[in-house]
N, CA, C and O atoms as a Maestro MAE file, in Angstrom:
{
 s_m_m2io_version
 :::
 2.0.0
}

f_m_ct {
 s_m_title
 :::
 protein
 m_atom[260] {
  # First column is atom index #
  i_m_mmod_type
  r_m_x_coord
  r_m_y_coord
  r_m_z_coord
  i_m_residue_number
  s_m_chain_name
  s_m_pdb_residue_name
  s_m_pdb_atom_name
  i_m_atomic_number
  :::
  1 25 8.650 -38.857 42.013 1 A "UNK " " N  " 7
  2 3 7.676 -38.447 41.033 1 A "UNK " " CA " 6
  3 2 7.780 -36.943 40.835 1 A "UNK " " C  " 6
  4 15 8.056 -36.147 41.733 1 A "UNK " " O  " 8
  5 25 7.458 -36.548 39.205 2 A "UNK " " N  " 7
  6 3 7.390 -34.950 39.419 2 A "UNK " " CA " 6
  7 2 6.714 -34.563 38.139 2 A "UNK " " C  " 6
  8 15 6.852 -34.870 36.955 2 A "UNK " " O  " 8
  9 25 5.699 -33.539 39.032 3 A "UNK " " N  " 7
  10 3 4.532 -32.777 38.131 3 A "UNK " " CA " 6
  11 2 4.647 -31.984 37.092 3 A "UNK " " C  " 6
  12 15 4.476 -30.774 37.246 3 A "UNK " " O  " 8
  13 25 4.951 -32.509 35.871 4 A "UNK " " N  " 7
  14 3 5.085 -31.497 34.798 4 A "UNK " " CA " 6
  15 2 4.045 -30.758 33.607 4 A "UNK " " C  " 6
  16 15 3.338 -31.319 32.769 4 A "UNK " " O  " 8
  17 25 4.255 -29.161 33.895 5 A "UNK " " N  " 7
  18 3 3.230 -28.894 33.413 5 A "UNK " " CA " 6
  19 2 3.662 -27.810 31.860 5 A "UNK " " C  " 6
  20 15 4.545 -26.968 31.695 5 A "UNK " " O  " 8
  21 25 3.055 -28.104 31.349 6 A "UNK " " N  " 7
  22 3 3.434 -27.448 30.215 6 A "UNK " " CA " 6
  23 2 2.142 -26.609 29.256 6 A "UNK " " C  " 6
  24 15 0.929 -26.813 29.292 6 A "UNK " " O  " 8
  25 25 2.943 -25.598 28.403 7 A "UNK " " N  " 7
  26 3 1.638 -24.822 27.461 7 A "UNK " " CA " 6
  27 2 2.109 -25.060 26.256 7 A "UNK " " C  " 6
  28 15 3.240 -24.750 25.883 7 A "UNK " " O  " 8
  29 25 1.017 -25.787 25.395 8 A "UNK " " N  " 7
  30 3 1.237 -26.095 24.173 8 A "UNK " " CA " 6
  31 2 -0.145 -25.415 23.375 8 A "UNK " " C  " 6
  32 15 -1.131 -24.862 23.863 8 A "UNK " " O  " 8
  33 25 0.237 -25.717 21.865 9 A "UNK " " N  " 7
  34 3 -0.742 -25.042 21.183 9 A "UNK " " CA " 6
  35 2 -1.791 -26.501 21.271 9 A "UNK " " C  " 6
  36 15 -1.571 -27.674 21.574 9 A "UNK " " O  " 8
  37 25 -3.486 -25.440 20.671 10 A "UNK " " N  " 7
  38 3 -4.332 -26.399 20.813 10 A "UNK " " CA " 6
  39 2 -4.333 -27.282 20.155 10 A "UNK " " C  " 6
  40 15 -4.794 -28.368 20.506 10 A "UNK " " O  " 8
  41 25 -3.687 -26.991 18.739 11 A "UNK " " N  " 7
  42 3 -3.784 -28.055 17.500 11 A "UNK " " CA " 6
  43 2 -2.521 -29.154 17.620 11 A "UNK " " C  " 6
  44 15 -2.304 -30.153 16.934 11 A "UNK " " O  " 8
  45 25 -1.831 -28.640 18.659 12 A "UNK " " N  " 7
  46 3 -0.519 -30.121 18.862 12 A "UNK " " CA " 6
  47 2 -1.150 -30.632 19.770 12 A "UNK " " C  " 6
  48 15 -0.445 -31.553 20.184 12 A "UNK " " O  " 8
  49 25 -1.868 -30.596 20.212 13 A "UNK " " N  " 7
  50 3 -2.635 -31.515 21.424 13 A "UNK " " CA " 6
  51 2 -3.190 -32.924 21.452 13 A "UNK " " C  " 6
  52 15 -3.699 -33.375 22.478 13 A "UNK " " O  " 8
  53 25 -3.113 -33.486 20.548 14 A "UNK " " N  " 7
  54 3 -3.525 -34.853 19.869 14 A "UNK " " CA " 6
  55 2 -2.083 -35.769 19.805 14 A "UNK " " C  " 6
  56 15 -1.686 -36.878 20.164 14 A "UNK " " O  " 8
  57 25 -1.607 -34.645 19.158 15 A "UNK " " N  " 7
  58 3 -0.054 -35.860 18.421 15 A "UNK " " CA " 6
  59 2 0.634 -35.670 20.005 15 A "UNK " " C  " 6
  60 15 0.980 -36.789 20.384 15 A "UNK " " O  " 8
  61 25 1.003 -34.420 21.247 16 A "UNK " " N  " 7
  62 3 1.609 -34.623 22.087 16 A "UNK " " CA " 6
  63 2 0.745 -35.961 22.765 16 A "UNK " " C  " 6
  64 15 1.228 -37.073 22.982 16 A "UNK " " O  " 8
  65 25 -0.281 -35.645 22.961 17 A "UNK " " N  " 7
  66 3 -0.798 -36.557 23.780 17 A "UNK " " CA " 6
  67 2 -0.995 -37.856 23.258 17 A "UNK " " C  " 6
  68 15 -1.451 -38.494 24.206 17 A "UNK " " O  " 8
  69 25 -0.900 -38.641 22.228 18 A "UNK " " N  " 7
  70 3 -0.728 -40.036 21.932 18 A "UNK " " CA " 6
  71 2 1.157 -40.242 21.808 18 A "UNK " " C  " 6
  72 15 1.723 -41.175 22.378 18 A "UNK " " O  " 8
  73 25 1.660 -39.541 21.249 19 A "UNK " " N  " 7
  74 3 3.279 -39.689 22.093 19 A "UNK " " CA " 6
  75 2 3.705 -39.716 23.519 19 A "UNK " " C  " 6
  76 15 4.606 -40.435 23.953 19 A "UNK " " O  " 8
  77 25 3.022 -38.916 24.185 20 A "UNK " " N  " 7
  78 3 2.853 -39.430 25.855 20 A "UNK " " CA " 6
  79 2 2.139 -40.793 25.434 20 A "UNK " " C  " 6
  80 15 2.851 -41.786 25.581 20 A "UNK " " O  " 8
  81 25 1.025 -40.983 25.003 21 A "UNK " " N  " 7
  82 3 0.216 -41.947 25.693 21 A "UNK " " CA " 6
  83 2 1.399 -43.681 25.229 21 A "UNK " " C  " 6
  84 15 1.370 -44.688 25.937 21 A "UNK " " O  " 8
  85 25 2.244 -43.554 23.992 22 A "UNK " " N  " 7
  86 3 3.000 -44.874 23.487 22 A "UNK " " CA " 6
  87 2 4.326 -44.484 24.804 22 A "UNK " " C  " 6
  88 15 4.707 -45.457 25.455 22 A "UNK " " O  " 8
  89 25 4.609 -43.863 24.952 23 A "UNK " " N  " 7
  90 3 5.480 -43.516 26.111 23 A "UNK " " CA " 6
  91 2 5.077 -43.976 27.878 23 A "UNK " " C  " 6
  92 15 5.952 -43.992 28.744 23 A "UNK " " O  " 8
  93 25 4.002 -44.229 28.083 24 A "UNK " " N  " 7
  94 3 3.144 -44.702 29.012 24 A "UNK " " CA " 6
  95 2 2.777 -43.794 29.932 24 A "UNK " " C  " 6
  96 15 2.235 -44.186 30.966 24 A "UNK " " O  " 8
  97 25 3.025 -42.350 29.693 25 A "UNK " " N  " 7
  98 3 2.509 -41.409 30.285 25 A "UNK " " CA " 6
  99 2 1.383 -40.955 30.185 25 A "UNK " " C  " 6
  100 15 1.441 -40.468 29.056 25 A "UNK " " O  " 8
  101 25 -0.229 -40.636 30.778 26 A "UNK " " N  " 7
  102 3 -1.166 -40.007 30.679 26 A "UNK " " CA " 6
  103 2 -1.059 -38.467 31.112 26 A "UNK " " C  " 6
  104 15 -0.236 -37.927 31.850 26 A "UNK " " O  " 8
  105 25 -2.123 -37.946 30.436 27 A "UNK " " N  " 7
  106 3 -2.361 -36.418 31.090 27 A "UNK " " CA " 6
  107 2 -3.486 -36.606 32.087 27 A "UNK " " C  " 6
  108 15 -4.490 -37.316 32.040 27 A "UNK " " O  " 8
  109 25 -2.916 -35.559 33.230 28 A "UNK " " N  " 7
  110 3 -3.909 -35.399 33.947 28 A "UNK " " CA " 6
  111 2 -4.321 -34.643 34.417 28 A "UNK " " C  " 6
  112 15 -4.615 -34.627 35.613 28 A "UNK " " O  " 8
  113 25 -4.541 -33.415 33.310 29 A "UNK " " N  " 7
  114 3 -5.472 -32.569 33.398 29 A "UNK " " CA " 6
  115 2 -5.043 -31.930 31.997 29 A "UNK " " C  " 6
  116 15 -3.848 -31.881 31.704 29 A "UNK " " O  " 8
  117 25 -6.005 -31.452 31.155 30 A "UNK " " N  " 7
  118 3 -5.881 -30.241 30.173 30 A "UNK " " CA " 6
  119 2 -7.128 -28.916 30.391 30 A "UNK " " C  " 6
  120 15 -8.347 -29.086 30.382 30 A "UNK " " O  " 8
  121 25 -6.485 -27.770 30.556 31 A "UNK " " N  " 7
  122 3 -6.928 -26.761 29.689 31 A "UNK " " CA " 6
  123 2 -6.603 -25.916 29.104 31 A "UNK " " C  " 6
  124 15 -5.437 -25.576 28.907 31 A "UNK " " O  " 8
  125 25 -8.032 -25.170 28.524 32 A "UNK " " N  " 7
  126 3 -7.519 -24.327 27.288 32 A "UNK " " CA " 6
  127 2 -7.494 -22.913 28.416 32 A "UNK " " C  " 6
  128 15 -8.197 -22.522 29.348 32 A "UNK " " O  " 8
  129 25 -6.322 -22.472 27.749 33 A "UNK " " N  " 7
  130 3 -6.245 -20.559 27.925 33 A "UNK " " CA " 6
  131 2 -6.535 -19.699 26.672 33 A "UNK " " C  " 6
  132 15 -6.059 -19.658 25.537 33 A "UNK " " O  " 8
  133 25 -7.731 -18.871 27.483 34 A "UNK " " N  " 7
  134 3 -8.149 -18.274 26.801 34 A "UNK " " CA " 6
  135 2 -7.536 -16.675 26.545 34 A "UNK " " C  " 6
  136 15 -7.796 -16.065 25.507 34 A "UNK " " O  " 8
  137 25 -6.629 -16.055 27.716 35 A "UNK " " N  " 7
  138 3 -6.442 -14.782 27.498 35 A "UNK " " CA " 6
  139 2 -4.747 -15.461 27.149 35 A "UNK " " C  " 6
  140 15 -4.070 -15.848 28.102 35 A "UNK " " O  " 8
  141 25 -4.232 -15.537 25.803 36 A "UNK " " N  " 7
  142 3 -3.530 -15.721 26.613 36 A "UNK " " CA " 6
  143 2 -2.383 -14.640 25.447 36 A "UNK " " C  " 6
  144 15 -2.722 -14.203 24.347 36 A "UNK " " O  " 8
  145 25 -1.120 -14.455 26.083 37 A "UNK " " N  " 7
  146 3 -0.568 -13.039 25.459 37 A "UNK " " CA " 6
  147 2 0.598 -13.169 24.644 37 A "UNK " " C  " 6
  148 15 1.395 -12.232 24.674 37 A "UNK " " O  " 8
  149 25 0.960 -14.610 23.591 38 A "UNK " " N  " 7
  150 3 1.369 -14.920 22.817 38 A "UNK " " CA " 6
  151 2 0.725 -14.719 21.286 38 A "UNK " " C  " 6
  152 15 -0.346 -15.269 21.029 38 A "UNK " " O  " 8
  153 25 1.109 -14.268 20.721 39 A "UNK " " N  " 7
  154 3 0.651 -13.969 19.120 39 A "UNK " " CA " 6
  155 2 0.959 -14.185 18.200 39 A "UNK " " C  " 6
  156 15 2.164 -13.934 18.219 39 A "UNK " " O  " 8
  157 25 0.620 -14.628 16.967 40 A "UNK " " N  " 7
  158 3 1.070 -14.861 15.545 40 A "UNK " " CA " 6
  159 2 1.267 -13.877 14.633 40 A "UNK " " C  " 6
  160 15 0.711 -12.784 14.529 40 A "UNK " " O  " 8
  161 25 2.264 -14.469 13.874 41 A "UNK " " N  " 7
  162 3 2.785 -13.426 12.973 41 A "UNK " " CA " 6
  163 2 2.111 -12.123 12.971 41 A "UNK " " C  " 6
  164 15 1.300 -11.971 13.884 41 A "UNK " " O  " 8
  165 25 2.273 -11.080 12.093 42 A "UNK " " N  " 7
  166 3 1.428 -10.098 12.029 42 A "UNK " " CA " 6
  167 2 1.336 -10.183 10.585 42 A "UNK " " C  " 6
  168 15 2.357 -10.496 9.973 42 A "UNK " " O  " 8
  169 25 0.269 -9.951 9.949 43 A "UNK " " N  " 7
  170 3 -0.080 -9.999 8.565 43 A "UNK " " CA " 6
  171 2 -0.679 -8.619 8.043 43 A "UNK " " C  " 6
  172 15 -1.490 -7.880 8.603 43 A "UNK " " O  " 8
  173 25 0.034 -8.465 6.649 44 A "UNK " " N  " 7
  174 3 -0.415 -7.323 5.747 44 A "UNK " " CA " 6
  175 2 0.435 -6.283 5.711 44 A "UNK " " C  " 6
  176 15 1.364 -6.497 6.489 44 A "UNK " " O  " 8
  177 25 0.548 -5.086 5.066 45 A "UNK " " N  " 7
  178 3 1.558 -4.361 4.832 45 A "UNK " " CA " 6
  179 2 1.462 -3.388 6.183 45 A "UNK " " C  " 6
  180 15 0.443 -3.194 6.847 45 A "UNK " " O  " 8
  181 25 2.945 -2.758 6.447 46 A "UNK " " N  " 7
  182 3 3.352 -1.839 6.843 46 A "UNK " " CA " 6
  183 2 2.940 -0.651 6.871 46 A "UNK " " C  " 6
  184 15 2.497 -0.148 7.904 46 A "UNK " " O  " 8
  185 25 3.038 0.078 5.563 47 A "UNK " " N  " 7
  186 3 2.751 1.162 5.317 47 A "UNK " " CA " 6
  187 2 1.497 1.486 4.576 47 A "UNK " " C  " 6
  188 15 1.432 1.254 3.369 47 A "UNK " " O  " 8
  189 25 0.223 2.153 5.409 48 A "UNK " " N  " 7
  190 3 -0.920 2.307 4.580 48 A "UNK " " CA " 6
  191 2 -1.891 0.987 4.627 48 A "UNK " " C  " 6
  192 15 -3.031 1.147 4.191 48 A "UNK " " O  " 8
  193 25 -1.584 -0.088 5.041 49 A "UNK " " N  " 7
  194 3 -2.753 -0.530 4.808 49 A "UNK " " CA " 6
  195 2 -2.920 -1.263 6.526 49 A "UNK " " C  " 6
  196 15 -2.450 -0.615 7.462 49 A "UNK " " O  " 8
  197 25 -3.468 -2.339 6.743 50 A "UNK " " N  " 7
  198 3 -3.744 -2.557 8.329 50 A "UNK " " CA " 6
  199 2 -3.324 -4.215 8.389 50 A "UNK " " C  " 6
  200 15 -3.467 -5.233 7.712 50 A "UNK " " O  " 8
  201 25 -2.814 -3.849 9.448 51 A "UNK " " N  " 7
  202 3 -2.191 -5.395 10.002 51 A "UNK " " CA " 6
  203 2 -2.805 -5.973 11.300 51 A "UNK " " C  " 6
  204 15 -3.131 -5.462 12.371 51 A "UNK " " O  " 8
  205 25 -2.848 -7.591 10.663 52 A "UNK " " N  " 7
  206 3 -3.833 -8.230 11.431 52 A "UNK " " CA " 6
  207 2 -3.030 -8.534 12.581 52 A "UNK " " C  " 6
  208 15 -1.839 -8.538 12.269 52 A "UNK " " O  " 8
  209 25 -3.280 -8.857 14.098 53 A "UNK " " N  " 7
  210 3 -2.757 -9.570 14.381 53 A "UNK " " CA " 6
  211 2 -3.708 -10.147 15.760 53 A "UNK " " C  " 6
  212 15 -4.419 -9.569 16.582 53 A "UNK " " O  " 8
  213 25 -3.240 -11.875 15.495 54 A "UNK " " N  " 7
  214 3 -4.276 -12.388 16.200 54 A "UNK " " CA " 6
  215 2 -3.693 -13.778 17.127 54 A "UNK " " C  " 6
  216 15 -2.850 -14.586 16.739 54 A "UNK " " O  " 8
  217 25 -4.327 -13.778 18.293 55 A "UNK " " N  " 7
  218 3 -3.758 -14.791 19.108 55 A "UNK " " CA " 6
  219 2 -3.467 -16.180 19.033 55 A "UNK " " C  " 6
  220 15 -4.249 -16.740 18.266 55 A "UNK " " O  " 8
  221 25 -2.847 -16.746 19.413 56 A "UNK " " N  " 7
  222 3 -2.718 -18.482 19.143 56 A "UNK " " CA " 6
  223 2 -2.976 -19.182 20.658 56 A "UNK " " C  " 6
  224 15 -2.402 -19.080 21.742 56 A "UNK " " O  " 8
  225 25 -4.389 -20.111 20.065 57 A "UNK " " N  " 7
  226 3 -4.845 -21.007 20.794 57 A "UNK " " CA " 6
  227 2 -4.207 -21.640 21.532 57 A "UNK " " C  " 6
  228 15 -3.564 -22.506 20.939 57 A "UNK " " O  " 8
  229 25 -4.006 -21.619 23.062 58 A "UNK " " N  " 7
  230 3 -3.081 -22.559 23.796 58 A "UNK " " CA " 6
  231 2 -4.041 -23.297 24.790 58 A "UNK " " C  " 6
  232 15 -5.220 -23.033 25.025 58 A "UNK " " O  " 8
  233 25 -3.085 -24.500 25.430 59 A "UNK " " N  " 7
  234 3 -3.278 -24.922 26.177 59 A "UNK " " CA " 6
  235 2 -2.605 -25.151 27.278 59 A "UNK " " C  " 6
  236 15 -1.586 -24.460 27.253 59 A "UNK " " O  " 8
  237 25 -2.700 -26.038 28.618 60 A "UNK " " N  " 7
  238 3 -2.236 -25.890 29.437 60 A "UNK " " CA " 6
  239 2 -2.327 -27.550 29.902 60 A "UNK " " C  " 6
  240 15 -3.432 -27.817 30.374 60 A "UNK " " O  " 8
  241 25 -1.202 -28.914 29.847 61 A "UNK " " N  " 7
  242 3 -1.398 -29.862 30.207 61 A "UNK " " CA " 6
  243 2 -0.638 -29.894 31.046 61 A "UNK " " C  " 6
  244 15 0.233 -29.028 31.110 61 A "UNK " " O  " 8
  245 25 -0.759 -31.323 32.341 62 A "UNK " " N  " 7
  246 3 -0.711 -31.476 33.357 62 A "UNK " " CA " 6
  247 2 -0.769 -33.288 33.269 62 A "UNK " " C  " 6
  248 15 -1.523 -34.207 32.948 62 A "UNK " " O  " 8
  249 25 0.846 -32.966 33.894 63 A "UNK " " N  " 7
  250 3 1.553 -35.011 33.913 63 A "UNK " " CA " 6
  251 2 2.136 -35.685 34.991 63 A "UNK " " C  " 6
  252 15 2.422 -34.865 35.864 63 A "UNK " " O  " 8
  253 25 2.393 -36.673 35.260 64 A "UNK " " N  " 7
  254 3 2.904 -37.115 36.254 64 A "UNK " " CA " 6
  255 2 4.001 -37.989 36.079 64 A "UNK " " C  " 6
  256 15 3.722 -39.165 35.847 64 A "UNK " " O  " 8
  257 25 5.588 -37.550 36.161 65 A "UNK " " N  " 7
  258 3 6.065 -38.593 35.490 65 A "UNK " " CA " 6
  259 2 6.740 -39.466 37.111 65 A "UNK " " C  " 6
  260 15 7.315 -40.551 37.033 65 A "UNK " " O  " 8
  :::
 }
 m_bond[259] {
  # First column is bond index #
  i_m_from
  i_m_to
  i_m_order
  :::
  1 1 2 1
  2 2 3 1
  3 3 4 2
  4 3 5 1
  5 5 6 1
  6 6 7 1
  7 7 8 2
  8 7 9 1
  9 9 10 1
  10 10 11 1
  11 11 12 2
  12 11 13 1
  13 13 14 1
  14 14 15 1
  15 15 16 2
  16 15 17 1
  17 17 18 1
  18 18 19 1
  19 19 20 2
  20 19 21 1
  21 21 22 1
  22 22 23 1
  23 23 24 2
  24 23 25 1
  25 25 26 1
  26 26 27 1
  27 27 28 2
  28 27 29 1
  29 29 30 1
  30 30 31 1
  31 31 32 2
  32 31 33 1
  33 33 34 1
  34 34 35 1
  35 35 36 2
  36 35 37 1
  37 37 38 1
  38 38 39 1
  39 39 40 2
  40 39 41 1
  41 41 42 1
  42 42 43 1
  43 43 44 2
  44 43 45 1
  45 45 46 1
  46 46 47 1
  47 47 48 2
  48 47 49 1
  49 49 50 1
  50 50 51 1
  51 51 52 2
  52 51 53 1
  53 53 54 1
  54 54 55 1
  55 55 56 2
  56 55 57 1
  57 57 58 1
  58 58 59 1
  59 59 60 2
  60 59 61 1
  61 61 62 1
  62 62 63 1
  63 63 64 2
  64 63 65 1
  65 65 66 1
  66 66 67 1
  67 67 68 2
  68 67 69 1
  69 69 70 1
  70 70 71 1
  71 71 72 2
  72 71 73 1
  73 73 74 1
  74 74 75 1
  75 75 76 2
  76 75 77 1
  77 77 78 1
  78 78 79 1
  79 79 80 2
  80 79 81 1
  81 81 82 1
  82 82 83 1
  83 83 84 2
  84 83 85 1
  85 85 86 1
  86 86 87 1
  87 87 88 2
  88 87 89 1
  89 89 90 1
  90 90 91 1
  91 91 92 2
  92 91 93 1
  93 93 94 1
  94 94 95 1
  95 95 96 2
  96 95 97 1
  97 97 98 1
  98 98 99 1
  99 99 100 2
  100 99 101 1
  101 101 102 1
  102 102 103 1
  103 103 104 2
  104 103 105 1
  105 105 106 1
  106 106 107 1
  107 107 108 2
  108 107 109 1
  109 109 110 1
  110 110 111 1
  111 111 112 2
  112 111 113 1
  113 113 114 1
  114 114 115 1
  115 115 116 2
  116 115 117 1
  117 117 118 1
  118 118 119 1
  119 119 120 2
  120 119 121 1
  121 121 122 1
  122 122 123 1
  123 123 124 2
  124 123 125 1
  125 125 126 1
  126 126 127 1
  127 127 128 2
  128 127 129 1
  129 129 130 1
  130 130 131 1
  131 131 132 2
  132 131 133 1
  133 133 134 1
  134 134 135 1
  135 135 136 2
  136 135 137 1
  137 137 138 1
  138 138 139 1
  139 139 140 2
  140 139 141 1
  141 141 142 1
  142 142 143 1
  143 143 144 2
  144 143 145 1
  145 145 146 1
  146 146 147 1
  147 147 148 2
  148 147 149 1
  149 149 150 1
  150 150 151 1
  151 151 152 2
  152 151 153 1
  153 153 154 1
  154 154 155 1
  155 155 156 2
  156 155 157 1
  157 157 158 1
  158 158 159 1
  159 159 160 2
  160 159 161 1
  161 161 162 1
  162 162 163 1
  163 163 164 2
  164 163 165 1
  165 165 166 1
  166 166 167 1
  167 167 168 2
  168 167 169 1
  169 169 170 1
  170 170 171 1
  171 171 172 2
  172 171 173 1
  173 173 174 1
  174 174 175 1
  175 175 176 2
  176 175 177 1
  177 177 178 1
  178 178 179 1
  179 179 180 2
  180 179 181 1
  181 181 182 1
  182 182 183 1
  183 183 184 2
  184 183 185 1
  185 185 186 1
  186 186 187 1
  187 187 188 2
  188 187 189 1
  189 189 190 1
  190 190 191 1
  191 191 192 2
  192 191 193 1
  193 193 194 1
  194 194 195 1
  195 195 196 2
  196 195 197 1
  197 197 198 1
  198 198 199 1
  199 199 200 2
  200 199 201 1
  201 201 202 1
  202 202 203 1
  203 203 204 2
  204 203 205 1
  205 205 206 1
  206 206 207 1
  207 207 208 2
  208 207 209 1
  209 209 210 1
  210 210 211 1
  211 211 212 2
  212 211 213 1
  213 213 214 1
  214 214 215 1
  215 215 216 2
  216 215 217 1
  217 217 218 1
  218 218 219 1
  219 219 220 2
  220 219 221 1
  221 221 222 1
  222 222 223 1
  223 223 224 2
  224 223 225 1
  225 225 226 1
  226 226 227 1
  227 227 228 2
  228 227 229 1
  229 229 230 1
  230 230 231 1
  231 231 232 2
  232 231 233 1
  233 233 234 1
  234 234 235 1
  235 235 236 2
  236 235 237 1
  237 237 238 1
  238 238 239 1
  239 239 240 2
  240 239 241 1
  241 241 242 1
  242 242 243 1
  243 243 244 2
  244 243 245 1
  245 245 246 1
  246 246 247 1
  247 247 248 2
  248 247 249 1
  249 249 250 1
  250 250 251 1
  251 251 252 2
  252 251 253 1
  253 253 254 1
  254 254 255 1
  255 255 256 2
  256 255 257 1
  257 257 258 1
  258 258 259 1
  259 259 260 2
  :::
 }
}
């Protein structure tokens, strides 16, 4: 047996986990990370004006295959 753990975003968290679940794998454990130091694009111009940039929701699941 071996414990696989992985970080996915929050919004794939549905479709991974019913593809595990037709696969016959359950999760057994999810959480969310909150600090976490991956980021999305950066938005808005370069020069003169201000660029956004803001984190992407992850998670943290936990399997047993």
């Amino acid at each position: 047996m071996k414990k696989i753990e992985a970080i996915i975003k929050r919004s794939s968290y549905t479709i991974i986990a019913d593809k595990l679940n037709t696969m016959g794998y359950t999760i057994i454990d999810k959480r969310n990370l909150e600090d976490s130091k991956i980021f999305d694009k950066k938005q808005g111009s370069k020069v003169g004006g201000t660029v956004g940039v803001k984190t992407i929701p992850l998670s943290k699941i936990e399997l047993v295959v």
